[in-house]
C-alpha positions in Angstrom: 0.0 0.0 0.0 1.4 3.6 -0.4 2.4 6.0 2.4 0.1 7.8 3.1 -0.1 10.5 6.5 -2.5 13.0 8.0 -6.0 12.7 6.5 -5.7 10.6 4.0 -3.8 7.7 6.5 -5.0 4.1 6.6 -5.3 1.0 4.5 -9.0 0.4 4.9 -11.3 3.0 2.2 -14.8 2.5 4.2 -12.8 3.6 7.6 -11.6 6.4 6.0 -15.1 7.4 4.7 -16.3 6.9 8.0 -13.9 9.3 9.7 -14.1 11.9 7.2 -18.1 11.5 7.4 -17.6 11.8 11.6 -15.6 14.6 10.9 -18.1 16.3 8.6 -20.6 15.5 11.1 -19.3 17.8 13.7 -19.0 21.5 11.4 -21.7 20.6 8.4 -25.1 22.5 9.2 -27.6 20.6 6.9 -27.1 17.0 5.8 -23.6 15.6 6.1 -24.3 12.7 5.3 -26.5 14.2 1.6 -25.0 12.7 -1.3 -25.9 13.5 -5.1 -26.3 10.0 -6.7 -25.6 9.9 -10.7 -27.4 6.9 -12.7 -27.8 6.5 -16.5 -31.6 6.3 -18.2 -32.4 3.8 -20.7 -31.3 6.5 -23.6 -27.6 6.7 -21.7 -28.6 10.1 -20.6 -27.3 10.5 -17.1 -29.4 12.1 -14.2 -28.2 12.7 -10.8 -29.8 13.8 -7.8 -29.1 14.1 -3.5 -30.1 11.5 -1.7 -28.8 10.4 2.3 -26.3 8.0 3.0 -27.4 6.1 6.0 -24.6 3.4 6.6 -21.1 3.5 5.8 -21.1 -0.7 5.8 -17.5 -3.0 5.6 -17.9 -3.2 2.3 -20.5 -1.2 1.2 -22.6 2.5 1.1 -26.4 2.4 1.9 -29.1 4.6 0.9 -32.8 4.1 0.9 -35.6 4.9 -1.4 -38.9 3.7 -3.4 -38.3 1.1 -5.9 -40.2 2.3 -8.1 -38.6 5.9 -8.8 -36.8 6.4 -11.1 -33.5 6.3 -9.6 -34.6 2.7 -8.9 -35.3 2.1 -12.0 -32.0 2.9 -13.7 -30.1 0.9 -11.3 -31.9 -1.9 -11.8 -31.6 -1.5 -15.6 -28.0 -1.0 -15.4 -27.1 -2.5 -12.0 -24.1 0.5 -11.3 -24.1 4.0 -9.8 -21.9 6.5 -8.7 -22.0 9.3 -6.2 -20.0 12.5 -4.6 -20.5 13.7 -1.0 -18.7 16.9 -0.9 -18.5 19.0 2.7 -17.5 23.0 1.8 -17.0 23.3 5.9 -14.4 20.9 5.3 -13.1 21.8 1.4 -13.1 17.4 0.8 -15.3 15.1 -0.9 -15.1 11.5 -1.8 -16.5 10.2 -5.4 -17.5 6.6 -5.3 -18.5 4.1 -8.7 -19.7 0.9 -8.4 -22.1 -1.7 -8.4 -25.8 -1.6 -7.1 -27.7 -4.8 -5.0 -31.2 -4.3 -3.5 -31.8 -4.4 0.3 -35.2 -5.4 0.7 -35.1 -7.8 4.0 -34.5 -7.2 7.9 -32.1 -4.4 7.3 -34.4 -2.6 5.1 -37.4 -3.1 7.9 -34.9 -2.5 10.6 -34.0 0.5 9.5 -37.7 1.5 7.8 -38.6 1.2 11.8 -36.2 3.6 12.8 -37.5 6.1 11.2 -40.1 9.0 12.1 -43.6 8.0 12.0 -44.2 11.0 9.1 -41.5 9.8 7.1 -42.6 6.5 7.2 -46.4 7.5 5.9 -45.2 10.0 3.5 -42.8 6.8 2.0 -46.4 4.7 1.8 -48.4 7.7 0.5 -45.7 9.3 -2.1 -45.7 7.6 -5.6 -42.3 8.8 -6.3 -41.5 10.3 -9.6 -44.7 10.1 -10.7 -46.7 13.3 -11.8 -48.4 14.6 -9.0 -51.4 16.4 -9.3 -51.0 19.4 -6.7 -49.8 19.3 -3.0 -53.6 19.0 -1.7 -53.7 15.8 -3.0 -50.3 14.4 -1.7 -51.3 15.5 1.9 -55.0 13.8 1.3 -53.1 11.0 0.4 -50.9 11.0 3.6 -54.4 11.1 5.6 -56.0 8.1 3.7 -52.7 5.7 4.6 -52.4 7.2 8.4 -56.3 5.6 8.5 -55.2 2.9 7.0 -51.6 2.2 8.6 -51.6 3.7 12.5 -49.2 5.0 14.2 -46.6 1.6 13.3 -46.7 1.2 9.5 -44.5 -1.8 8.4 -42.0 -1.0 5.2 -44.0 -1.1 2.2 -42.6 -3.6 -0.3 -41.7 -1.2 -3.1 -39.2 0.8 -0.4 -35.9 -0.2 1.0 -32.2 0.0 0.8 -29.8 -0.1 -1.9 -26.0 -1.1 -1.1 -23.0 0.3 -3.7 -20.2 -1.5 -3.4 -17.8 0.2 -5.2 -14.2 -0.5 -7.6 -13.9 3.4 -7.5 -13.1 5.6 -4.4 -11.8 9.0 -4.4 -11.1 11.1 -1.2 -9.8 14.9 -2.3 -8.8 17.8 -0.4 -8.5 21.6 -1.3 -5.4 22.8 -1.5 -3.2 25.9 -1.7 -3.5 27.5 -4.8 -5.4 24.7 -6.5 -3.3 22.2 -5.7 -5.6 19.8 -4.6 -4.6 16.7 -2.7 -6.2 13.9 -4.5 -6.0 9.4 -3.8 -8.1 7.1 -6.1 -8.7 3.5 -4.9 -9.2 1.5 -7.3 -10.3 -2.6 -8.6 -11.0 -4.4 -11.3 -14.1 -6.5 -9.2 -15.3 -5.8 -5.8 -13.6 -8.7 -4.7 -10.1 -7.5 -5.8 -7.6 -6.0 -3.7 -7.4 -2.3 -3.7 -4.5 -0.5 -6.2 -4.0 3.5 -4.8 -2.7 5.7 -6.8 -1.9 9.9 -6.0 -3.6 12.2 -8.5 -2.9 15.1 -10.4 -5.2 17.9 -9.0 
């Protein structure tokens, strides 16, 4: 592995992660943990958009959404994804590209449970990505599936997790003049061993 000191120390990528995230955690107002997710339609147009990271796994990065957005959709067309979490507090980001697997057992419920009981009605209520036809309805919507649900709503089966687990990481860091600090982890297959390499800026 190459020498590597101060922020950018360690041999392990997703500890790494999770001490920049900690870090971010500490001076980011809004959202540390917001990441803007890129996927490719069925045309090879890309879209991108911010989701939340939730878990920062062994192997792995975790977000959660409806499977049937369309975010969902062009993962599971084209099974990859790639994402940046950038902190301005901080000057860093991290750019990951990998592959996509649905989470849709116990960790999806567990973590479905976890969250706030409006969160987890406006996940049953919201036909995400779908044409909506004004605001009114949406919250009518919500009202119909708290009558229907309660105060506990189990995780509605088109909702859960998604896991990237990438060949690509990136951690940058601003630096004087543009010179930007820069170290890419790379792999041919998630099961390879990592190859590091110190970029240009």
């Amino acid at each position: 592995m190459m020498k590597r000191t101060g922020i950018f120390s360690g041999d392990d990528p997703f500890k790494l992660a999770r001490h920049w995230l900690r870090e971010a955690t500490a001076v980011e107002v809004n959202d540390p943990n917001a990441i803007a997710l890129a996927t490719v339609d069925a045309d090879g147009m890309p879209n991108v958009r911010m989701v939340l990271l939730k878990e920062i796994e062994p192997e792995g990065f975790v977000f959660y959404t409806n499977f049937e957005s369309a975010k969902a959709e062009e993962i599971g067309a084209g099974g990859t994804a790639a994402f940046v979490m950038h902190w301005k507090s901080l000057r860093r980001q991290i750019r990951v590209r990998g592959t996509v697997e649905k989470i849709d057992g116990a960790q999806a419920d567990v973590y479905f449970a976890s969250r706030s009981l409006q969160s987890r009605l406006g996940a049953w209520a919201s036909k995400q990505s779908r044409p909506l036809k004004s605001r009114t309805s949406l919250v009518a919507e919500v009202a119909k599936v708290t009558a229907r649900q309660g105060t506990n709503p189990s995780r509605p089966d088109f909702w859960g997790g998604y896991r990237i687990t990438p060949v690509e990481i990136e951690f940058w860091a601003d630096g004087a003049f543009r010179l930007h600090d820069r170290f890419r982890w790379t792999r041919k297959t998630t099961t390879d061993n990592w190859r590091i390499q110190r970029l240009n800026p």
